[in-house]
N, C-alpha and C positions, 0 to 999 in steps of 0.2 A: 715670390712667384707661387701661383699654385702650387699644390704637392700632386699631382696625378692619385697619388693613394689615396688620398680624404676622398678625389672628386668619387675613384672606384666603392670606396666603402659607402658614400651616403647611398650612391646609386641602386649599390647590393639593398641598404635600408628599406629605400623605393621600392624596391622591384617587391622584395619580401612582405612590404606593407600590403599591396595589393591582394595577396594569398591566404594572408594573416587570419583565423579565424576568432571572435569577438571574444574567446576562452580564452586567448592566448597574447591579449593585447597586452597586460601590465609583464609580464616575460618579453615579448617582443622590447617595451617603452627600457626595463632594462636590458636590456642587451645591445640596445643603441647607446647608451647614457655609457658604457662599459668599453664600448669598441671606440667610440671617437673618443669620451676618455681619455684613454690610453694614447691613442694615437697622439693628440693634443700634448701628451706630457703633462697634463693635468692631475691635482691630486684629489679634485671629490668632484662627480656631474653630478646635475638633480632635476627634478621637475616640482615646480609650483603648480597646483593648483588655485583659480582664483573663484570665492565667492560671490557675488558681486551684492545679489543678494543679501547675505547677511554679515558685506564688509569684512568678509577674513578670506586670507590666506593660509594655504598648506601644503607640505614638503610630501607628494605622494610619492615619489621614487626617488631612489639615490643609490650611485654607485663611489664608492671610494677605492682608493690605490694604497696598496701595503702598506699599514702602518697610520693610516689617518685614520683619525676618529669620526663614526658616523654621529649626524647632526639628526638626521627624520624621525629620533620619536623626539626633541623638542622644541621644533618648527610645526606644530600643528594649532588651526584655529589660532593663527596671530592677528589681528586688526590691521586694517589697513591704515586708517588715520595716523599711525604715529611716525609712516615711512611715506609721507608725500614724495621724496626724491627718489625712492621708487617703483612706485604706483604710476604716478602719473607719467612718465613716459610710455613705460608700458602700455597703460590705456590711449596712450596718441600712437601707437605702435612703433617707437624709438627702444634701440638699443642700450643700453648701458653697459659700459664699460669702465674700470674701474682699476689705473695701472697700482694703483699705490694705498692702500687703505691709510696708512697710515698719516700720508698729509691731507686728507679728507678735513672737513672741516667738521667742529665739534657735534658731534646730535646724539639721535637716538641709531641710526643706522652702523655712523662709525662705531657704537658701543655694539651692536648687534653684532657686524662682523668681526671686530677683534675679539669677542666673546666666544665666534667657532674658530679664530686663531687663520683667521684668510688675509692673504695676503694683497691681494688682485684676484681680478673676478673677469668674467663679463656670462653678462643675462640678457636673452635674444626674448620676445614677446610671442606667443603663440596666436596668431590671429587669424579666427575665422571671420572672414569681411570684416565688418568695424568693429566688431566684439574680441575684447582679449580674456583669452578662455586661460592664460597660465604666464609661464615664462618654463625656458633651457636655460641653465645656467652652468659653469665650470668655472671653480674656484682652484686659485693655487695657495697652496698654505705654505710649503718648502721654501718658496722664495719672489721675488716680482716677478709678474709675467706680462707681455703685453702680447697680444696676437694680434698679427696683419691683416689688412682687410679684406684678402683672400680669405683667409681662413672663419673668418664672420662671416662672410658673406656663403661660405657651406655651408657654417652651423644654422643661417637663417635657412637656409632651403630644408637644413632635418628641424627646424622649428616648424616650418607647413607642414613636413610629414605628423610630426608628433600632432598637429592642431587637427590636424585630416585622422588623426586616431583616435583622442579623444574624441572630436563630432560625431566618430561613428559609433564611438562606444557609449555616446550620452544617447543615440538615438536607438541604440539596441536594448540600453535599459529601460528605455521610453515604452518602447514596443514590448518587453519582459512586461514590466511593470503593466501597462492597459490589460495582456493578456491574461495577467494573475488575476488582475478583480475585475475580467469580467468571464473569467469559470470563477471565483467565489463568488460572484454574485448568481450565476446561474446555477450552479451545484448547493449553494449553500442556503439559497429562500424558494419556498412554495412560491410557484406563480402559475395561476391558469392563465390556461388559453382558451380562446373562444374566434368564433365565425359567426355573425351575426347579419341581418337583410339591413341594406340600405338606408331603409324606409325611418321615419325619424323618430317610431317606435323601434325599431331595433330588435327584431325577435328573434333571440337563438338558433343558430341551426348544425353546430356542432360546440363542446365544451370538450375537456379534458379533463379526469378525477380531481385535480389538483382544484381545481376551480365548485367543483361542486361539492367540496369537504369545506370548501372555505364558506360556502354561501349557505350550509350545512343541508345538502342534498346526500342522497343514499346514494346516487350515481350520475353519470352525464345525463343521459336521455331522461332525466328528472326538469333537466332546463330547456330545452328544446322545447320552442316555441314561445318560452316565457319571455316577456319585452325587458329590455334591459333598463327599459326607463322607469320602469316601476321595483327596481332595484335600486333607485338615485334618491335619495333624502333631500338632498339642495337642489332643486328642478332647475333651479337660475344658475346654478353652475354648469348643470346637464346642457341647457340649452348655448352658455360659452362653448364651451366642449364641441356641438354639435356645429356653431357656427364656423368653430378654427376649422374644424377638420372637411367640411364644406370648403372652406376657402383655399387653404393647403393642404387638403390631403393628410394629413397626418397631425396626432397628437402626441407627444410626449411629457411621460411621467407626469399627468395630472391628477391629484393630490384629490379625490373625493371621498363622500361617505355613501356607500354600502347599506340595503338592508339584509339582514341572513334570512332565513325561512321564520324564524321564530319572529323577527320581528326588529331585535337587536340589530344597531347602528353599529357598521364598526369601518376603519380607513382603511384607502386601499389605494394604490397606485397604478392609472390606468393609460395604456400606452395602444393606438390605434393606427390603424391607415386604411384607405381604400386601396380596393384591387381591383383588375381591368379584367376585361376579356376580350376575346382577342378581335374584336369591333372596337374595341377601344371603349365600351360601357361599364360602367361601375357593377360587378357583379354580387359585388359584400363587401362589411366591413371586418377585418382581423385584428385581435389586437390580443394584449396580455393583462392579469389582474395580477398585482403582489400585495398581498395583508402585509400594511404597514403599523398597525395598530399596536403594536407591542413597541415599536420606532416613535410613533406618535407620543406613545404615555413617556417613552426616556428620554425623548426631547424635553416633554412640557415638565418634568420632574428635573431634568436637569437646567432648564432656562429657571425655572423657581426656587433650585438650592445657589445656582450662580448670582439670583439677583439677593435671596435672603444673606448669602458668603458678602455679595460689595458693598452691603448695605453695614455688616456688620463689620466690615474692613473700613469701610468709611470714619463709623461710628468710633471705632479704634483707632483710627488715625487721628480723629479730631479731638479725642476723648486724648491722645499720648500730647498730642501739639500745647492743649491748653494744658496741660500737667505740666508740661517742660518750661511754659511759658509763664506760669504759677509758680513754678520752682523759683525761675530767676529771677521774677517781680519781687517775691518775697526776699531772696538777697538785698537786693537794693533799698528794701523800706525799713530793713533791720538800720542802718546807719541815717535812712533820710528820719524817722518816728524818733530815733532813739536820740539824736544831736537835735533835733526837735524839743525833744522831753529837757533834753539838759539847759538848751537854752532857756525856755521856762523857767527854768529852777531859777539861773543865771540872772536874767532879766526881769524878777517880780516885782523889781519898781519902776521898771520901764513901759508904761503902759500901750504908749505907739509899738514899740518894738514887738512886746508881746502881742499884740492884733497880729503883727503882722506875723513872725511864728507860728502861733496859731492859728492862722488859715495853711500855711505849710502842713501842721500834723494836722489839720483836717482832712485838707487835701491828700495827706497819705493814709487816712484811717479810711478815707473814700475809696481811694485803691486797692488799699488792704481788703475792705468788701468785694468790691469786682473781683479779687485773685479769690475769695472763698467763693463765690460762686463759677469762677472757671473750674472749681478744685475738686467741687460739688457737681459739675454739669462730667468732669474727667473721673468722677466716680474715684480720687483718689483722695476724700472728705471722709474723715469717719464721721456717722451719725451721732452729733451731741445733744441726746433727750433732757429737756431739762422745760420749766413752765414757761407758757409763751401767750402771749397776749395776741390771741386770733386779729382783733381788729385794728388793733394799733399795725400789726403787720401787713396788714390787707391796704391800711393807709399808708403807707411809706411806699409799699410796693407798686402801688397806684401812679405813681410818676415814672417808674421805668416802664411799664403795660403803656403809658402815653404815648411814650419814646417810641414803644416797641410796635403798635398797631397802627392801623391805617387810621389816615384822619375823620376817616365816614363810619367808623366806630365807635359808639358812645359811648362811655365803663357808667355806669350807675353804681352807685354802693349803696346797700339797705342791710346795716350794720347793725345787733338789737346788743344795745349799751350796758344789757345788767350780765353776757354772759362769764362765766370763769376762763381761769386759764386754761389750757391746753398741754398735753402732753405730745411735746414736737420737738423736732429739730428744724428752727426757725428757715435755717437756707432750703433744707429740703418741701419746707412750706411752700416758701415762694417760687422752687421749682413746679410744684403741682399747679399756681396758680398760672407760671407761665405757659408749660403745658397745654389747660385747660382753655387759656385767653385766645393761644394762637389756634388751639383746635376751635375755637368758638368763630375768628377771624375766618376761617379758611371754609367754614361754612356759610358767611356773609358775604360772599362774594359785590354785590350792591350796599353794602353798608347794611347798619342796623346796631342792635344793642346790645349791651354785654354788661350781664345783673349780676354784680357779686352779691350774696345775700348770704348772713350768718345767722344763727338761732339754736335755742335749747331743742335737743332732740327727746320727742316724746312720742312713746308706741301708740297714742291713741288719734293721730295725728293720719297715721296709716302710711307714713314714710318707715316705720322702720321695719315692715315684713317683711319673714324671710331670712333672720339673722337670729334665727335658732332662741337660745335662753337667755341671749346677751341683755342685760339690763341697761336699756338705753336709754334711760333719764340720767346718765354716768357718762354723755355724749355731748359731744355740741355739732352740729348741723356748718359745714360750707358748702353753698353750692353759687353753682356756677353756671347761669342759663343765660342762652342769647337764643336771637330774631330768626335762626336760618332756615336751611332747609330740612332738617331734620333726617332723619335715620327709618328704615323698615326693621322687621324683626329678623330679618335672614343679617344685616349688620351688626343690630346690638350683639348677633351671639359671635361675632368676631373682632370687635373693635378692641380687646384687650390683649388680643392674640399679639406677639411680639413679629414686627414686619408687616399688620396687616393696614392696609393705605387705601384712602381711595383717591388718593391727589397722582398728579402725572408722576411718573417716573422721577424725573429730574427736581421734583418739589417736594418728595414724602419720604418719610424715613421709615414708618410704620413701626416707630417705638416711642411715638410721645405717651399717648393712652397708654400702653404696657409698662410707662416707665411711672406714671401715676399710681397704677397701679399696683406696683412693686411696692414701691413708697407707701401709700396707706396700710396694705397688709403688716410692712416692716414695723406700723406705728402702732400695730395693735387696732386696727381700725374696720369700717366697711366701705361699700362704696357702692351708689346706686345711678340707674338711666332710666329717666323718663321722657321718650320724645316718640314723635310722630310725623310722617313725611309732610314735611310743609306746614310743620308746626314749631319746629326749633327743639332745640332739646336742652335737658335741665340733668348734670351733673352731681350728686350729694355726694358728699363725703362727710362720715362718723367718724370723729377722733375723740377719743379720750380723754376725759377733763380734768384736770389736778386744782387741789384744795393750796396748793402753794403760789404765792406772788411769781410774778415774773422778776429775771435780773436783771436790775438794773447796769447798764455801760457805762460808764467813764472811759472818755477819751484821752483825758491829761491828767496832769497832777495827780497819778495813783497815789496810793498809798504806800511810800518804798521801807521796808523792813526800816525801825531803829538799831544800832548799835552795827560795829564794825564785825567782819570776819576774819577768819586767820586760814591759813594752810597756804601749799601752793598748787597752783592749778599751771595744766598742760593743756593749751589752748591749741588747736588743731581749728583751721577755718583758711580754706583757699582761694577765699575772696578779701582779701586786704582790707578793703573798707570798713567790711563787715569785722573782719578780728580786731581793728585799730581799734574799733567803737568798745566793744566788749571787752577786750582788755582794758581801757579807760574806766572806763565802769568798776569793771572787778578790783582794778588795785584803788580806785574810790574808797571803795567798801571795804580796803583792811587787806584785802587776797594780794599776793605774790603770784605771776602771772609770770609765764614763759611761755610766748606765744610760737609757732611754727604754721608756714603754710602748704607744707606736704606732707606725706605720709614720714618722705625720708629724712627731711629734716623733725620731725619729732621723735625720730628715731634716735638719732644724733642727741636731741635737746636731753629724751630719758638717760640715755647713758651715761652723760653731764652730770643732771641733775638727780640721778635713779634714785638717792634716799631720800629727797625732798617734795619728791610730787605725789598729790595727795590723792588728784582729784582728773581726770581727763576729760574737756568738753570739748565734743566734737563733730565736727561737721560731719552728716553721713554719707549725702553722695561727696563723689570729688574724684577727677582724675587717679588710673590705676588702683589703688588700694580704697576701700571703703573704710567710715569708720568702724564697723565692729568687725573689719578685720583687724586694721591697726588696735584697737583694743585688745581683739583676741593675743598679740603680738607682746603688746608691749606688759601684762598681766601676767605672760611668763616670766618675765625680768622681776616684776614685781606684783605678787599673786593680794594683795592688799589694797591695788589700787582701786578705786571709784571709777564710775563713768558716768555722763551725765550727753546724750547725744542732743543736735538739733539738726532741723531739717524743715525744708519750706512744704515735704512731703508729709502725712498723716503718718502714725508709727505701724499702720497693716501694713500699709505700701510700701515700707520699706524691711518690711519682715520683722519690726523687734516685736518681741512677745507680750507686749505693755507700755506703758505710755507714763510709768512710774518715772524711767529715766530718760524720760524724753521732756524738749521744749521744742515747742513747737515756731516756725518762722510764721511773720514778725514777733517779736516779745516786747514786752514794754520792761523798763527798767526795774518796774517792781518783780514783775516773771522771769530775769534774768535773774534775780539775787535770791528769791523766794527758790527756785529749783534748784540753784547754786548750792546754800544752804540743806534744803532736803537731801541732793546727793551726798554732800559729804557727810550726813548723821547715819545713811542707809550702809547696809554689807555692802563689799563689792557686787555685782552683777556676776554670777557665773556663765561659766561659758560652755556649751556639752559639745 
């Protein structure tokens, strides 16, 4: 049955809501949660409030009874998704109640509630029309509780009240809030006002100082009679302007340019209406001016560091993605190249067999390339200068530019056959060329041609002015001209600039040309533009010529060290595959081999083995610990030990100070045992 006292207390709520002043609502919100409470025999009440917006809920008021623990500082900003049972009553405007938490079926909510130690619950929805702006809720922690549906059926009527306080209090902040900014916006910016005629010249016939400092006048009556149209830079927007406010009566916050007295353009934000008299005739136009011109330049400065920030976030992302995916390529080719390599050995009189292996290691030496140019484009490649055959390179490269361009494309090569080598690092060569092909592509929009052309550079020639006392007959000539549209002068002087683009938004990065040009500086080199609009443009690039051959590759059958090794080696490698292989290998070659595939079992293996390991090779990234930390680690145990690391990453990128104790992923069997060998003749590695 009813309690007559609940019906008396919510009613007192009621009544007192009505009086409540918008200071005194979250006092009020507790002092209800406190009185039924109690009445209730309840040991905590609270209020949810719901985001809907941004998916969260929060615990904004809470009253507790002696002795229980308050829960509202950590019920804030919790998600909604991971409590569908219940959210979504709530949002249909259903009650929940909740005699027994504990035969509840398993989730995240039963772990929520035993987590603030409730026992039984019930939570009524605060609903203003179809929108659920919360929930009332009272939990009992002491013991089960179930309450009648008398007594719900009050708490739903102090759930209106509570939903009829919030709604007033979202709309008095509503009302705070407009009022704030709009005295900061009238106290805080210059804005003239003005009276101007009808007429669709518009001539002054009162201003305010505010207005004539702006348009840099000495006073008002300096404007008076001056036509406002000969104040408008953009006449075709004047005359938009002219026609809304003709049509409707009024214009707001239109966004035009200003001239001042001097002559000087600058923004302004102008907001108008007609005004009657009392026939009902247009007697003038009123309106107001705000110099937005200081607004205008931190927009355009801040849309130009947001787009140069995505651009180089992008560039970061795809530059981190191929890094990671370079990493683990190179895991896997360490074991597909290396059981490759064996089987050769294996199989030298099998000749079917071998064909067919060896398109296996070719096909991974192929991969092996693609992962140095992901590695090279991830910037996480150190540069290897060494002598490189310009044209031999220009032809191999010539099949992926095939790949790579559109079919209305032509590549031409005009290749001169007696030049020397080149001081290069061969990937970052054929970076420039891609570079260049696709900036050459994206200028031929209709197709057309694309000239690689090499040759001796000579100053008498008259390409090479301009590059100071550099003696460039010590050079050899790459350029790179195609069919297109060609460039103005106001371009060439920004086409190197990092971000600067002229392709859509969605198509340019505005770091090819600056990344070419990175690259040629980094070689020791120059670099030149000859083009004109609707002539196409021609690319050179000066590099450095070396008196030394180029290296020759071998793909198979290296050359692997004679004679056996000795010591034992502590093999550290969290890719199985990868350690089975290497170990195989190593105890080949004579090594004693205790392999481990974590930090913590080689920790384990040292302790075992601590007088006998000679030599640690080891992986560098790897879940939890890295290798030079586990070195740093295990070099206490045994301050004598070696180190010898590997990694699919270049040795900058992974911080070691050299590349002495480093092998690099993939390795061929003869680069496994040759660095093998070297660590163990070197000191230990110190560690500061």
């Amino acid at each position: 049955m009813t309690d007559s006292k609940l019906k008396d207390l919510i009613l007192d709520l009621a009544i007192e809501f009505i009086n409540v002043r918008p200071d005194d609502f979250d006092k009020y919100i507790n002092k209800g949660l406190s009185s039924v409470g109690s009445f209730l025999e309840m040991d905590r009440a609270y209020l949810f409030a719901y985001d809907h917006e941004r998916r969260l809920i929060t615990n904004t008021h809470e009253w507790c009874a002696p002795g229980i623990e308050p829960q509202i500082k950590r019920l804030k900003d919790i998600p909604m998704e991971p409590y569908p049972e219940w959210i979504e009553p709530h949002l249909r405007g259903e009650v929940i109640q909740i005699p027994s938490v504990k035969e509840m079926p398993e989730g995240r909510l039963k772990e929520s509630l035993k987590a603030q130690a409730i026992q039984s619950l019930v939570a009524v929805p605060l609903m203003k029309d179809t929108l659920c702006l919360g929930s009332v809720g009272f939990d009992s922690v002491r013991k089960e509780r179930v309450l009648d549906r008398d007594y719900i059926f009050l708490i739903k009527i102090l759930a209106d009240i509570y939903a009829n306080v919030i709604s007033r209090k979202q709309i008095e902040s509503s009302l705070k809030t407009s009022e704030r900014k709009y005295k900061e916006l009238v106290e805080g910016l210059p804005i003239g006002l003005y009276q101007r005629t009808p007429d669709p010249d518009g001539k002054f016939i009162m201003a305010n100082q505010a207005l004539a400092d702006m348009l840099g006048y000495d006073k008002p009556d300096d404007l008076i009679g001056l036509s406002i149209s000969s104040l408008c830079v953009d006449m075709r927007k004047r005359q938009q302007c002219s026609v809304q406010l003709g049509r409707t009566g009024a214009i707001r916050e239109q966004e035009v340019q200003f001239r001042k007295r001097t002559g000087e353009p600058f923004w302004v934000s102008v907001s108008a209406r007609t005004i009657f008299d009392s026939q009902g005739k247009i007697c003038c136009v009123e309106g107001s001016v705000q110099d937005i011109s200081q607004r205008k330049k931190q927009e355009e400065e801040k849309q130009n560091l947001q787009a140069q920030l995505q651009q180089a976030q992008k560039m970061e992302s795809i530059g981190r993605l191929a890094g990671g995916i370079a990493h683990d390529f190179n895991n896997l080719l360490v074991p597909i190249l290396g059981y490759g390599e064996l089987l050769l050995n294996m199989l030298a009189d099998n000749d079917r067999a071998c064909r067919y292996v060896t398109s296996i290691v070719e096909a991974g030496e192929r991969a092996k390339d693609i992962i140095r140019q992901l590695l090279a484009f991830s910037r996480k490649q150190i540069i290897e200068i060494a002598p490189v055959d310009v044209n031999e390179t220009i032809t191999c490269f010539k099949k992926f530019l095939r790949h790579t361009l559109r079919e209305n494309i032509e590549i031409v090569l005009d290749l001169d056959s007696t030049l020397p080598m080149i001081k290069a690092d061969r990937r970052q060569l054929e970076q420039i060329l891609l570079n260049l092909a696709v900036n050459a592509q994206d200028a031929m929009p209709a197709g057309g041609r694309l000239i690689i052309k090499t040759s001796r550079a000579d100053s008498t020639t008259g390409f090479g002015q301009g590059f100071g006392q550099a003696d460039l007959s010590s050079y050899v000539i790459l350029s790179v001209r195609d069919t297109g549209m060609g460039m103005d002068q106001e371009m060439i002087e920004q086409i190197f600039e990092p971000f600067f683009t002229t392709k859509p938004k969605e198509k340019g990065t505005g770091l090819g040309l600056s990344t070419v040009y990175g690259i040629v500086k980094q070689h020791g080199g120059f670099l030149q533009v000859d083009t004109e609009p609707g002539r196409g443009s021609t690319f050179r690039i000066f590099l450095p010529s070396s008196r030394e051959q180029a290296e020759k590759h071998t793909k198979t059958n290296e050359n692997v060290p004679d004679g056996k090794g000795t010591g034992t080696i502590l093999l550290l490698e969290d890719e199985r595959d990868v350690g089975d292989f290497i170990s195989r290998v190593l105890v080949e070659y004579g090594y004693h081999v205790i392999q481990a595939s974590s930090p913590e079992e080689a920790f384990r293996k040292m302790d075992k083995f601590l007088g006998k390991v000679d030599l640690l090779l080891t992986d560098v990234i790897m879940p939890g610990m890295n290798g030079k930390e586990v070195y740093r680690v295990l070099k206490e145990k045994k301050p004598s030990l070696k180190v010898l690391y590997m990694s699919g990453y270049a040795p900058d990128i992974i911080s070691l100070e050299s590349d002495k104790d480093f092998l690099a992923k993939p390795f061929s069997i003869e680069q496994l045992i040759t660095a093998v060998r070297h660590a163990m003749e070197r000191a230990p590695v110190s560690q500061d």
